[in-house]
Phi, psi and omega in degrees: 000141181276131170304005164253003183263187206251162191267139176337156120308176185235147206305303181320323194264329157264036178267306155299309165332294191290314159327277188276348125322322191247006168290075179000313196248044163275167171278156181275123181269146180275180206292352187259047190266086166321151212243332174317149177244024156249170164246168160318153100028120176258008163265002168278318171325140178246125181309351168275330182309102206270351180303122181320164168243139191256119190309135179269023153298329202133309207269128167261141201285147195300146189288142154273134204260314180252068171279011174246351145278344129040242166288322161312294183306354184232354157264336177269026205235146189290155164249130223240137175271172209266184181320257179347358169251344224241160179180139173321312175265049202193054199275003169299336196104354149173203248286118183283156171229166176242163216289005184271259204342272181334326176296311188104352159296124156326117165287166230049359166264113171231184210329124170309110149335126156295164189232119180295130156284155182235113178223359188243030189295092197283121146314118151137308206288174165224154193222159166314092157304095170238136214255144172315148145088328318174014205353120164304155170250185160258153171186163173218154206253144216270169199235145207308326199274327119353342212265104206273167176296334204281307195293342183265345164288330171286001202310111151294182187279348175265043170254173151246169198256188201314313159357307204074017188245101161318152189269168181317307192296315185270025180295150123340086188116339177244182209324308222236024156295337184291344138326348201265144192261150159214163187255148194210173158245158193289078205286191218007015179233355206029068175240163177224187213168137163303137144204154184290152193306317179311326208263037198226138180224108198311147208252154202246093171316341170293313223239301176318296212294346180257343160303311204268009193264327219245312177087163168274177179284146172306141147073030159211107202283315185314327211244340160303308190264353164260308164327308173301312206278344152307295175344294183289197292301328197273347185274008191010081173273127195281177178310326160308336196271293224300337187292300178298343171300296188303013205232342195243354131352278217287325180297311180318285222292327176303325214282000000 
């Protein structure tokens, strides 16, 4: 048989056809019922098309006698969307998004922390320094008198300068305050250093008191000296002590 032509009927079905032609109180096929005895290609049926479909047994598949009632019954009967549209809490079919998808951020990542600015930093007070990669420290931020030769040749432009006048972009308010610098110390190591205001954190005495309390870790000079600088933080000292300390630092180191 050539693989493009169409498959027989089977003889029982055109035996029904004629059967049910000449029965009077049959339901009516309609006119465009060929008298032929193959049909189309069943990937070919057009869902209007009333002509049986024939089974790939062989066997033709049962008739609907009534199609339009039918078609009433399948407009009132529900329609169930498919998995992929559908969720249990979502029973229209659809798809929730969360608020990274809606954004157009890859969902699981998530949102980047805003950075508090500190912009209102007083010589004398002390704060958390916390640096990536970093332990927080204690430290305290230093006033012009204070300044080593080194931190003042290094003075960025987002400090204020001797004046005391921030340039405009590092202002209250302007393009480049998140930028703006202070210069602080290090406590138990007294070292100093620019750092940015975000990288400065309220320093929590409740939190000093149970680090110097905690003693430091064994076998880390390193873990000896955030320990000391609790020690100094917890003892809240003003500005005046630290300036003599460093004034009595320098005199040793001259003798």
């Amino acid at each position: 048989m050539d693989g493009t032509s169409a498959p027989a009927v089977h003889s029982s079905l055109c035996s029904e056809i004629d059967s049910h032609a000449q029965d009077p109180n049959s339901a009516p096929y309609p006119n465009n019922i060929s008298d032929s005895p193959t049909l189309p290609d069943s990937a070919g049926v057009h869902p209007e098309n009333p002509a049986e479909v024939v089974a790939t047994d062989g066997t033709p598949a049962p008739r609907d006698l009534n199609p339009a009632e039918n078609a009433d019954n399948a407009l009132k009967s529900p329609t169930v969307a498919s998995s992929t549209d559908a969720s249990p809490k979502d029973p229209a079919g659809a798809i929730a998004t969360n608020d990274a998808t809606a954004s157009g951020r890859p969902a699981g990542r998530s949102r980047k922390s805003v950075p508090v600015l500190q912009l209102d930093m007083v010589p004398g007070q002390c704060w958390i320094v916390k640096y990536r990669g970093h332990s927080p420290w204690p430290a305290i931020i230093c006033d012009e008198e204070m300044l080593t030769k080194d931190l003042i040749t290094t003075r960025p432009v987002s400090a204020k300068p001797i004046d005391g006048t921030y340039r405009e972009e590092f202002q209250n308010g302007g393009r480049s305050t998140k930028g703006r610098r202070y210069p602080i110390m290090f406590l138990g190591t007294n070292e100093f250093a620019w750092t940015h205001n975000t990288d400065l954190q309220p320093l929590n005495m409740d939190d000093v008191e149970k680090q110097v309390e905690a003693g430091p870790r064994a076998g880390s000079g390193k873990a000896l000296d955030l320990w000391n600088a609790y020690r100094v933080a917890a003892k809240n000292h003003d500005l005046p002590w630290f300036k003599k300390m460093l004034a009595d630092e320098h005199e040793q180191a001259m003798q």
